[in-house]
C-alpha positions in Angstrom: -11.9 6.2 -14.5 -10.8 8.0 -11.4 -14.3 9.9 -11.0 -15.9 6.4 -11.0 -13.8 4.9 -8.6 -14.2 7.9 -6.4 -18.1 8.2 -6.7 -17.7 4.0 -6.3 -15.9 4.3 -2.8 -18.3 7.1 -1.5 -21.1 4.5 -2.3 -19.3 1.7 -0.1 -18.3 4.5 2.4 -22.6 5.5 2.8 -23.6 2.2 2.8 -21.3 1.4 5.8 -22.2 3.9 7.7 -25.8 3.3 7.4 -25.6 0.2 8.8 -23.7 1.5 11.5 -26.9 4.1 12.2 -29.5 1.5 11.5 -28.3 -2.2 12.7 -31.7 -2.9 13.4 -33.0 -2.6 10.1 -29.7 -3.0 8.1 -27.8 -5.7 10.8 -24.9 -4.8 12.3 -21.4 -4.7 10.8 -19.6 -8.0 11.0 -15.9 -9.3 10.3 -17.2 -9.8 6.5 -18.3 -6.3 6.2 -14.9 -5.2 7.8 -13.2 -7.2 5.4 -15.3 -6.3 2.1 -14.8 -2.6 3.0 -11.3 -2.9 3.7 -10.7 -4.5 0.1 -12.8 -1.6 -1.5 -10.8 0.8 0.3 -7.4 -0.7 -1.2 -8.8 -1.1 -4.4 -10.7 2.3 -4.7 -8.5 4.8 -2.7 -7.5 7.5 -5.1 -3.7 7.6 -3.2 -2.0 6.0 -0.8 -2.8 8.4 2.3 -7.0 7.8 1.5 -6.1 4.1 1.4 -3.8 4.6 4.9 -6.5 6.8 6.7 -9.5 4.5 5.7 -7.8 1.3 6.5 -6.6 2.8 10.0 -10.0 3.9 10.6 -12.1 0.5 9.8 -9.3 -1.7 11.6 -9.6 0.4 14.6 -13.7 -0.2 14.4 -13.7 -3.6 13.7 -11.1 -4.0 16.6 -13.2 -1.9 18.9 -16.3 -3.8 18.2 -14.5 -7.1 18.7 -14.7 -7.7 14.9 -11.2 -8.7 13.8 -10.9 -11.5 12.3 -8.0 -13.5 10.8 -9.0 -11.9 7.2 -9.3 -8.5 8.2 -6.2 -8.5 10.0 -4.6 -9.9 6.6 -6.0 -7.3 4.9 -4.6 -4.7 7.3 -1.4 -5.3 7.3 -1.0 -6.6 3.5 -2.7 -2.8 2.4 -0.7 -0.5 5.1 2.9 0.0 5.6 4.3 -1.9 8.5 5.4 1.1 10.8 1.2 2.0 10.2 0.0 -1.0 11.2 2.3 -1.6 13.9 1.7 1.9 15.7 -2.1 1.0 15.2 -2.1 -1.6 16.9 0.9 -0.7 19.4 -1.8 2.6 20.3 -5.1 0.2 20.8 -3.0 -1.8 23.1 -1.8 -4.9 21.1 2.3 -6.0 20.7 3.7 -7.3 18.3 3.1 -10.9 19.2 0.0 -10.6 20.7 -3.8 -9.4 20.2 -6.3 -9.0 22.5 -8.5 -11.2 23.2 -11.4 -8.4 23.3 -10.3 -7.5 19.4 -12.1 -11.0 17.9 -15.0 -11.2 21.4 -17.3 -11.5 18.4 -16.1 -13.6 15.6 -16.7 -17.4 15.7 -13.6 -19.3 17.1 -12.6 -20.5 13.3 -12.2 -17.4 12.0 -9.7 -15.6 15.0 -6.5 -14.5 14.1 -3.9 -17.1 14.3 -0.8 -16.7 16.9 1.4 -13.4 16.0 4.4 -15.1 13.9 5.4 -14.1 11.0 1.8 -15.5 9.4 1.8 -12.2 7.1 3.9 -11.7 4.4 6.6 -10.6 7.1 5.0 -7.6 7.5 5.0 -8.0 11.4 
């Protein structure tokens, strides 16, 4: 029901954020929790401006923390409308062909985000 996904997303939402607070007990967010949260968030959301607004906000985190990797870029731009995800990343200072380096710092090599073509369902 819609009550149980809700009460289901707030879970994921908590737990998140608690390892945020406590990385040294919990471990610190990686490009898998970025990714599992993001496909909660698209599966859970209760409309499609929840969905926008908690997508935005994790791919700006994992971005910042030099999280992104090829999945949770995928996942970004597959869940959000193009002109979203474009002026997301437009804002934190990536084109349209190219991410900064400083976005995937701290994902293993295998796992960056391959070369800005059109690797994404067209979306970009």
């Amino acid at each position: 029901t819609g009550s149980e996904r809700k009460e289901a997303l707030v879970i994921a939402i908590t737990a998140f954020e608690e390892m945020k607070k406590r990385p040294d007990i919990i471990g610190e967010p990686n490009q898998y929790t970025f990714g599992t949260m993001m496909k909660v968030c698209a599966r859970l959301s209760s409309n499609a401006d929840e969905k926008n607004r908690l997508m935005e906000s994790l791919f700006v985190q994992a971005c910042k923390r030099g999280m992104l990797s090829k999945a949770v870029l995928g996942q970004f731009l597959r869940h959000t409308p193009s002109q979203l995800n474009m002026r997301v990343i437009l804002s934190l200072g990536g084109t349209k062909r190219e991410i900064p380096d400083t976005w995937y710092r701290n994902v293993p090599q295998k796992h960056w985000p391959a070369p800005m073509t059109n690797n994404y369902g067209g979306r970009y």
